[in-house]
N, C-alpha and C positions, 0 to 999 in steps of 0.2 A: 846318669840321674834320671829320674822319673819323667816320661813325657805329659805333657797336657791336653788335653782334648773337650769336645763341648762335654762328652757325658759324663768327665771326670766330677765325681764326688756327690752325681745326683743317688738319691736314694731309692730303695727297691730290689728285690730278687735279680741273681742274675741271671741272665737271658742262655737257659742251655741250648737251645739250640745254634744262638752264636759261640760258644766257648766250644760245643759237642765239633762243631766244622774246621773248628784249628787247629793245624799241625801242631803233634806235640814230640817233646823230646823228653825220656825217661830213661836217668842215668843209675838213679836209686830204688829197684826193685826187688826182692828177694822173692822168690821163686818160691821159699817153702812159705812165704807169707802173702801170696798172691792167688791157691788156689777158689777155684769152686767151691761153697761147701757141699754143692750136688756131690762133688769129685769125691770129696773127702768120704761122703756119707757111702758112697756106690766100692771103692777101695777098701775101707775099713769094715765094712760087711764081707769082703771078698776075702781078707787075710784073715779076721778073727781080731780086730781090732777093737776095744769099747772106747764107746765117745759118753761125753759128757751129757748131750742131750739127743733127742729125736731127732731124725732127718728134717724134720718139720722148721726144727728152732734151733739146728747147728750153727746157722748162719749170725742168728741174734747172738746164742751164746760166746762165739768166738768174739765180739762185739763187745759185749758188755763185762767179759773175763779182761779185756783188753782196755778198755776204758775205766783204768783203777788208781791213774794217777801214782802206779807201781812198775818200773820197769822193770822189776824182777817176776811181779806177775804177769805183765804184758809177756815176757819171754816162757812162760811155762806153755803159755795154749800152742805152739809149735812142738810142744811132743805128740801133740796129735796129726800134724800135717806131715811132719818126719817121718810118723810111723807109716803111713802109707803111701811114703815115697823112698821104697827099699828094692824094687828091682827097675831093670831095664824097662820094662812094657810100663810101670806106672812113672818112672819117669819119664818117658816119653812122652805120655801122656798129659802129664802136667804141663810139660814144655811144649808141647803142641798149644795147648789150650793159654797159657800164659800168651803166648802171640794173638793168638786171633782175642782174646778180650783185650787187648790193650789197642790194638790194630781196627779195634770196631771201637773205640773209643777215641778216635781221631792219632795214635801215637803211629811215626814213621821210621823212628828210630831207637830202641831201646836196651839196656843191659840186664840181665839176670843173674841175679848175684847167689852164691847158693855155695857151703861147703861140703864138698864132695863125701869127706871124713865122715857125715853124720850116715851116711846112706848106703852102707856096707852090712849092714844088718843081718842081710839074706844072704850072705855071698858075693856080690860085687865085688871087684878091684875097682881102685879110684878109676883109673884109666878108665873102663865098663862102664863107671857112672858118668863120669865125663861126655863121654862118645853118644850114650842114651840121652843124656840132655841135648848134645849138638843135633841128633837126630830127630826127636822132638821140634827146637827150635827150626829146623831149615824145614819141616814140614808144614808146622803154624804158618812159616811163610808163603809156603806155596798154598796153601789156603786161603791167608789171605789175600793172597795177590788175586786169585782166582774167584774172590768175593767183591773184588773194587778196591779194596783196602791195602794198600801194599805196606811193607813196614820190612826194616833192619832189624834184623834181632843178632843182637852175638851174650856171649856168657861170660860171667866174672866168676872165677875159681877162687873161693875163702877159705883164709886157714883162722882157726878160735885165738886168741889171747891167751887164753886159761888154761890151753891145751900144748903141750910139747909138740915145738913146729916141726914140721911135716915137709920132708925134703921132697917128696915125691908129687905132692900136691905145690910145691914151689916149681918143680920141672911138667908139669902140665900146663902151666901159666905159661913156662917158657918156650915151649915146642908151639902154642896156640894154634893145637889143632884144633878140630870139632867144633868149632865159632867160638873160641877161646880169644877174648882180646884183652885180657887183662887178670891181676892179682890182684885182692881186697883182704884187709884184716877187719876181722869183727867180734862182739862178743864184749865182757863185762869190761869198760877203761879200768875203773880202781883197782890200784894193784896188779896191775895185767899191762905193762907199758910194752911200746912197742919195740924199744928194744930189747924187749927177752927175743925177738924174732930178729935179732940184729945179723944173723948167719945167714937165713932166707931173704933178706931186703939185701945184702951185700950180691947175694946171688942175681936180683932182679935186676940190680942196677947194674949190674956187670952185663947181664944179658939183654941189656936195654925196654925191657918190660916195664909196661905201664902198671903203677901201681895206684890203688884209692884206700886209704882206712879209715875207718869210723873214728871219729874222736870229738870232741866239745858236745856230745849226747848228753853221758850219764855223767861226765868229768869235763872238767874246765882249761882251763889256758894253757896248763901244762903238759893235759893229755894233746891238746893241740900241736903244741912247740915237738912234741914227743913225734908224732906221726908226722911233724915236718923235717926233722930230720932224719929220720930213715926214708924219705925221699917220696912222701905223698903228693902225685900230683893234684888231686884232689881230695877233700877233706867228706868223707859220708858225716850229714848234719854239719858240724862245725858251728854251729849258732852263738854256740855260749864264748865264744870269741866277742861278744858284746860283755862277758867280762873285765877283757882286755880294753874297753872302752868309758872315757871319763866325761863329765860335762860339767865348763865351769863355764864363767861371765864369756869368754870369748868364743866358745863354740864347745865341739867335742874334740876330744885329743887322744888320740890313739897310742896304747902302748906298743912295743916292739914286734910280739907276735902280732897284732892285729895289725899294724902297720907293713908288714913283710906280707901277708895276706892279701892285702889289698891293694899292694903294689909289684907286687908279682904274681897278680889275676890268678888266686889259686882258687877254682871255682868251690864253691859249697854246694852240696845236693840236699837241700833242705827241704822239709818230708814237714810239713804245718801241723796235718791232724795226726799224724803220731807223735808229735812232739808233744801236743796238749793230752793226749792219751797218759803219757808216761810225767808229765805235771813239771814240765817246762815253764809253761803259765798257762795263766788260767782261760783264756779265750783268745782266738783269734788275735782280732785284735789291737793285743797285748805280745804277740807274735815279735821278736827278733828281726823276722823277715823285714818289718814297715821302714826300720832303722838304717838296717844293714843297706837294703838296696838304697836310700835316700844318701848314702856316704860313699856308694858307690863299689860293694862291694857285686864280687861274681856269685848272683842267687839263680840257681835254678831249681825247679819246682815239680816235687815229686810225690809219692806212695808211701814209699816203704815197705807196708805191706798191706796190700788192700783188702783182703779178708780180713783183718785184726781191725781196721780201720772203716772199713764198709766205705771204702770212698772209690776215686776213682779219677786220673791224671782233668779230667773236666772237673770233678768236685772241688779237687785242689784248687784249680786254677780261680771257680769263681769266689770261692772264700778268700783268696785272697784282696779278689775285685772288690768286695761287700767290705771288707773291711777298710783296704786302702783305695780304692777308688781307681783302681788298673786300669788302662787304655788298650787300646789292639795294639798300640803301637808297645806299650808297656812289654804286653805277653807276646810279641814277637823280638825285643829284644833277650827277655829272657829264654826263649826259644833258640835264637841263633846264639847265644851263649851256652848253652846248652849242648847244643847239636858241635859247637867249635872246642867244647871240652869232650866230647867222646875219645873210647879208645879205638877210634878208626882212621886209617891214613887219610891224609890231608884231604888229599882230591876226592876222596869219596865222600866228608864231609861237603867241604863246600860245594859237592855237585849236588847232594842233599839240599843243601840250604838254596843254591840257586834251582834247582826244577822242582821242591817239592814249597820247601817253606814260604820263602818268597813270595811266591803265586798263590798259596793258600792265605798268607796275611796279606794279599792284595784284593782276593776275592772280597777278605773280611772290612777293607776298610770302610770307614765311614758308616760301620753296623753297630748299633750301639751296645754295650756288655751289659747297664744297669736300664733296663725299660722302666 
């Protein structure tokens, strides 16, 4: 449950430079949702790509195409980040650059989630595009380590819903070469359940592979129940599991999916301002998030995709301060819940949590978040 503290509920901006200094942990990124629009703009000149606007106002457009209260529009402005991320050398690039902006933004531990399938365009084999992102990623990190800033980076390998699963892109996940720690399903819920991919999740779970799928996004309790039983340890979004949630004279009363949720800590990676992007509700808030953590479910606190979103694992953090009145103590539990739901063995979690986290919400305490 929620802790209390003196700053709790005063009013005001919050304080970036305390939220900019907190270790953060980011489970829900996507990679083709996360670029530069420099990146985008400097690529898409290189291949002969047209963008929608000027290098000027790429940034704004990708923003404001993205802010339509449409998640079928919010998903179109990734035909542009797709398209110039089709060989080795630009993804590299992206996954280089994905580290070090998350890594200069206080994050020490992070996943990048991204389906391989889209990025064959030019010639790539999965495998090719796989290997160029782990390539990427183990670079960002060496960059940031050698900027001050160290950070975890490994990769989630996604197969589409809508698309005929992809056995090969199931045995990538399972070999988890290349900072491969895991398999994600994503892409439109309705109509697209998870188990049409009942072959590939049999395969996962046979090969003991950590799995996370998208569901309670664009679809409700059922796409939920659906991705929990082909075997999601983690739910991408999951919010609308407050479907599954009632309130009468005695309290709230949770139906069976949300009750199995909450009592077998199946964490949520829930993404605020995409969620109001795509017309979840209407303002912060009105956010899911304020509910869910007061009942005690597993919220952590992420992206999505930060170019669509023009945000940033700090922006998130302090909107949610501004609306619910967050504590340090608050944003380091959902931190180490965060960091204890990774797809990373045990002890390298908790060595995370005790030398990096730890000490950085110790440095923070008693700092106030709303000045």
């Amino acid at each position: 449950m929620r802790a209390t503290g003196p700053d709790e509920g005063r009013p005001g901006l919050t304080d970036p430079a305390t939220l900019g200094s907190l270790p953060k942990v980011v489970l829900h990124d996507h990679l083709d949702g996360g670029l530069r629009a420099g990146t985008v703009a400097d690529i898409a000149t290189e291949v002969g790509h047209s963008l929608p606007a000027p290098r000027e106002g790429l940034a704004d457009w990708f923003f404001a195409a993205a802010d339509s209260g449409s998640l079928v529009r919010y998903l179109t402005t990734f035909e542009h980040t797709i398209a110039v991320m089709q060989t080795a050398e630009h993804l590299h690039r992206v996954a280089r650059e994905w580290v070090e902006d998350l890594a200069a933004d206080g994050v020490v531990y992070g996943e990048a989630r991204w389906a391989p399938q889209q990025h064959t365009r030019a010639g790539l084999t999965l495998a090719e595009a796989v290997e160029a992102v782990g390539a990427g990623l183990a670079d960002g990190m060496a960059a940031a380590a050698a900027s001050g800033t160290p950070m975890v980076a490994r990769q989630l390998v996604t197969s589409l819903r809508h698309t005929a699963p992809n056995p090969e892109v199931v045995e990538l996940a399972v070999a988890g070469e290349h900072l491969v720690a895991g398999f994600d399903l994503a892409g439109p819920e309705d109509g697209f359940a998870p188990a049409l991919h009942a072959a590939s999740f049999a395969r996962l779970r046979q090969s003991l592979t950590p799995v996370t799928v998208h569901a309670g996004e664009a679809a409700g309790v059922a796409s939920i129940a659906g991705a929990l039983e082909v075997g999601a340890l983690r739910l991408g979004h999951g919010v609308r599991i407050v479907e599954d949630i009632t309130r009468d004279a005695s309290g709230h009363r949770l139906g069976p999916v949300a009750r199995w949720v909450l009592d077998r800590r199946i964490p949520l990676e829930v993404s605020p301002s995409s969620n109001l992007q795509t017309g979840l509700c209407a303002s912060i808030d009105e956010h899911p998030f304020g509910l869910l953590e007061r009942l005690g479910f597993v919220v952590t606190v992420n992206c999505d995709n930060r170019l669509m979103s023009r945000t940033s694992p700090t922006r998130e953090l302090g909107l949610l301060v501004d609306a619910f009145g967050y504590t340090v103590a608050d944003l380091r539990r959902f931190t180490v819940d965060a960091m204890r739901a990774a797809f990373l063995p045990h002890q390298q979690r908790e060595r995370l949590i005790a030398e990096v986290i730890e000490p950085g919400y110790a440095a923070a305490r008693g700092r106030p978040l709303l000045p």
